[in-house]
LOVOZA-57021 format. One record per residue (C-alpha): residue number from 1; x, y, z. Coordinates in nm, 3 decimals. Example, Ala and Ser with C-alpha at 12.3 -4.5 7.8 and 13.67 -1.06 7.14 Angstrom:
# LOVOZA-57021
[1 [1.230 -0.450 0.780]],
[2 [1.367 -0.106 0.714]],
This chain:
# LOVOZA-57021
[1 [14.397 -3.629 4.283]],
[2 [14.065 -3.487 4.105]],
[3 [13.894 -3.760 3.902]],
[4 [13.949 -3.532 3.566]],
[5 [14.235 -3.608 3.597]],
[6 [14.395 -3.951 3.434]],
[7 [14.571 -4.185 3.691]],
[8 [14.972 -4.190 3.672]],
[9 [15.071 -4.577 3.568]],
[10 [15.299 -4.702 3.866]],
[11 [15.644 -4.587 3.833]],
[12 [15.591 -4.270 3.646]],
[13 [15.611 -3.914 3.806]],
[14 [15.296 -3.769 3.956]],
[15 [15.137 -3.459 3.740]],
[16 [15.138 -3.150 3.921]],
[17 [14.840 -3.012 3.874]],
[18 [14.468 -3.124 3.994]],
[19 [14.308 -3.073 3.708]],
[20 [14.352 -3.116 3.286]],
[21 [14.622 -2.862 3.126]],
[22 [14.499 -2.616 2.997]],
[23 [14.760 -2.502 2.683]],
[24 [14.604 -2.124 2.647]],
[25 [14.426 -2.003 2.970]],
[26 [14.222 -1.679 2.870]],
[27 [14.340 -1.347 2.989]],
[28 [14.711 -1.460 3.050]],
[29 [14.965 -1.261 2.859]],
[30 [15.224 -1.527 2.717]],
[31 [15.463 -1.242 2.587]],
[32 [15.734 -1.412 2.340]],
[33 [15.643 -1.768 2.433]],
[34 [15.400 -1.751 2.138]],
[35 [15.638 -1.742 1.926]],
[36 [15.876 -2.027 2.064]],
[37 [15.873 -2.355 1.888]],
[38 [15.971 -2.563 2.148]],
[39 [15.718 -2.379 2.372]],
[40 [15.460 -2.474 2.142]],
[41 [15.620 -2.829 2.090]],
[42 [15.580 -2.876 2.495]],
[43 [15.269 -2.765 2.534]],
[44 [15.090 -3.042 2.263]],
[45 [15.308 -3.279 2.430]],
[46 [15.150 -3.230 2.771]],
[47 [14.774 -3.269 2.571]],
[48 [14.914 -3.577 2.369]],
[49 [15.102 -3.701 2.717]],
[50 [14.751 -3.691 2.907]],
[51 [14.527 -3.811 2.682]],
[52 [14.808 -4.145 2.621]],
[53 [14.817 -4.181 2.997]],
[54 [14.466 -4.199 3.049]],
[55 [14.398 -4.413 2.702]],
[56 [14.647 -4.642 2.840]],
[57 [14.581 -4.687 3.219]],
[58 [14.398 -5.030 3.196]],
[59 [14.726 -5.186 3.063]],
[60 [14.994 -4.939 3.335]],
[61 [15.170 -4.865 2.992]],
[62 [15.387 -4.544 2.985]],
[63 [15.537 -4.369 2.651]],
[64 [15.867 -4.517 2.747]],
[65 [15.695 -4.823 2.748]],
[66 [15.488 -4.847 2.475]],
[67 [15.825 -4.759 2.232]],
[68 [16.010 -5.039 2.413]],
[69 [15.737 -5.283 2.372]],
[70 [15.714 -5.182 1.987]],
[71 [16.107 -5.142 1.915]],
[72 [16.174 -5.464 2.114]],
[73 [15.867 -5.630 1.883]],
[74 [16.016 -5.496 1.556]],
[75 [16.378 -5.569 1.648]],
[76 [16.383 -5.946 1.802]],
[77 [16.702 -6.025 2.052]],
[78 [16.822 -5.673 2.050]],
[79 [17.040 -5.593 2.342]],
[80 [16.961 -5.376 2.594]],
[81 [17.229 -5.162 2.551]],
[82 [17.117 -5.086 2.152]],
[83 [16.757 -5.051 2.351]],
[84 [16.896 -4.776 2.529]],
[85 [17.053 -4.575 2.238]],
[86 [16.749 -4.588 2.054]],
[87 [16.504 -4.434 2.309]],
[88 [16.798 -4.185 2.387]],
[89 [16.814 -4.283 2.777]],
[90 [17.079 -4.397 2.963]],
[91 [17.168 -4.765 2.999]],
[92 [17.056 -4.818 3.349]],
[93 [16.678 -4.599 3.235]],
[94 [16.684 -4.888 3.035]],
[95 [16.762 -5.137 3.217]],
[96 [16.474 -5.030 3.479]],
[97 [16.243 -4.978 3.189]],
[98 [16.311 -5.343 3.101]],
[99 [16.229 -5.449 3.446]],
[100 [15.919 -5.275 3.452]],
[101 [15.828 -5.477 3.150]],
[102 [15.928 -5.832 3.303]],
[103 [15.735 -5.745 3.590]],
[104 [15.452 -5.712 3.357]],
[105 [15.510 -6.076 3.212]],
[106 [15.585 -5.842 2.869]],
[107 [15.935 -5.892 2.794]],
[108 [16.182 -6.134 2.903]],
[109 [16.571 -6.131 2.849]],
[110 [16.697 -6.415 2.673]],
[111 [17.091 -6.535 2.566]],
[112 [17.189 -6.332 2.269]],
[113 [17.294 -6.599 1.962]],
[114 [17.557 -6.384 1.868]],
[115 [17.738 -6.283 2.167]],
[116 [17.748 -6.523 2.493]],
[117 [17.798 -6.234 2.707]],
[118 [17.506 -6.058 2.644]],
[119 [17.097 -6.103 2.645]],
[120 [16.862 -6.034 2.392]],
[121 [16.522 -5.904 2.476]],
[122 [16.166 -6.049 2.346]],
[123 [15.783 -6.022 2.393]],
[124 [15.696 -6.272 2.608]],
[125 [15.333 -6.437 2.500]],
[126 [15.152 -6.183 2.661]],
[127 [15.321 -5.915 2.502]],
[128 [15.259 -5.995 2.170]],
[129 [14.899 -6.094 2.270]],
[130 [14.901 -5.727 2.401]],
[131 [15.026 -5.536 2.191]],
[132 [14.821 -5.497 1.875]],
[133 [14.558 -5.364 2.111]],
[134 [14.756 -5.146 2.316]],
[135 [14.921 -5.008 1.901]],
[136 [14.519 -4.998 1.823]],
[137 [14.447 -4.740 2.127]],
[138 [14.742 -4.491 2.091]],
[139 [14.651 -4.455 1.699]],
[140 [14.306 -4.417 1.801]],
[141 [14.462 -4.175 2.100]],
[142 [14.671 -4.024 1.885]],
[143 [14.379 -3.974 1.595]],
[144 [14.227 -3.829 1.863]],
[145 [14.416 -3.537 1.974]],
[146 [14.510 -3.470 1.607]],
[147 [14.145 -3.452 1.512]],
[148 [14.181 -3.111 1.401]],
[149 [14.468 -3.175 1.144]],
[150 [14.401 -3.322 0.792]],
[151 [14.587 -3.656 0.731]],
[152 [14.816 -3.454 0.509]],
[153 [14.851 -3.195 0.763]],
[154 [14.922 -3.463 1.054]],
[155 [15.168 -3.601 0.783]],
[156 [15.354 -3.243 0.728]],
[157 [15.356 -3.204 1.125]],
[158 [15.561 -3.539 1.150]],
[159 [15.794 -3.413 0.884]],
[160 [15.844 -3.101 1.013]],
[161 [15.940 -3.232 1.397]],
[162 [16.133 -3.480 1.238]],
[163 [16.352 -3.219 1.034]],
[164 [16.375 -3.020 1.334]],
[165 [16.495 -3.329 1.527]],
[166 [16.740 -3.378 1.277]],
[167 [16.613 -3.716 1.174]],
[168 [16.500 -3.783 0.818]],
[169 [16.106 -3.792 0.799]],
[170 [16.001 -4.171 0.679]],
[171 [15.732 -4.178 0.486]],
[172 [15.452 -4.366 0.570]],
């Protein structure tokens, strides 16, 4: 693997390609895909997906990880299974996420208070000593390939994606 290129946290597939995408390569013809949303929607997630992975290498901290951690951290005890419907994975994605995360001494599973049968999931103390610095560099990440958008621009962009996602935009 080229050095331009950020390291893959443990766990998370490879990138194909030796060197940094490249969204718009000169000379190249891209025919209708110009005009295709979710073209256009994949290729600033491969920019925003690299420049996370390589923000985040020093702490092995994947997107999937980074919204557990901060779901888990805003929602104490919740159960793995309301984990899983929140990230939109499957239960057992989950459940291997989670294990990821105890390996990393940043969650641990703990009896639920309101139902015996199941476990409710925490930061463990080096989670939440972890965290706020690990939220600190994806905003700064995130600031960072956004650099080109106003605030109120970045703001719309959200909105937007979030009304094509069908969710309701939150302001912020």
């Amino acid at each position: 693997m080229s050095a331009s290129r950020p390291a893959v946290p443990e766990g998370y597939p490879p990138m194909a390609l030796d060197a940094p995408f490249n969204p718009k390569v000169p000379g190249i013809d891209y025919g209708v895909l110009d005009d295709l949303l979710g073209y256009a929607v994949r290729r600033a997630q491969i920019i925003q997906y690299e420049h996370f992975i390589a923000t985040l290498a020093a702490w092995n901290i994947t997107p999937p990880r980074f919204s557990a951690l901060v779901i888990i951290s805003r929602n104490p005890l919740l159960k793995l299974t309301e984990l899983a419907n929140v990230l939109g994975i499957a239960r057992s994605g989950a459940v291997a996420l989670i294990d990821s995360l105890e390996a990393m001494d940043y969650v641990r599973r703990v009896p639920s208070p309101t139902d015996r049968r199941a476990l409710g999931l925490e930061l463990t103390e080096r989670g939440r000593q972890d965290l706020p610095a690990i939220i600190a560099a994806v905003s700064d990440s995130d600031g960072e390939v956004a650099r080109h958008l106003s605030a109120d621009e970045q703001r719309q962009l959200i909105e937007l994606l979030g009304r094509v996602s069908g969710a309701r935009a939150i302001s912020r």
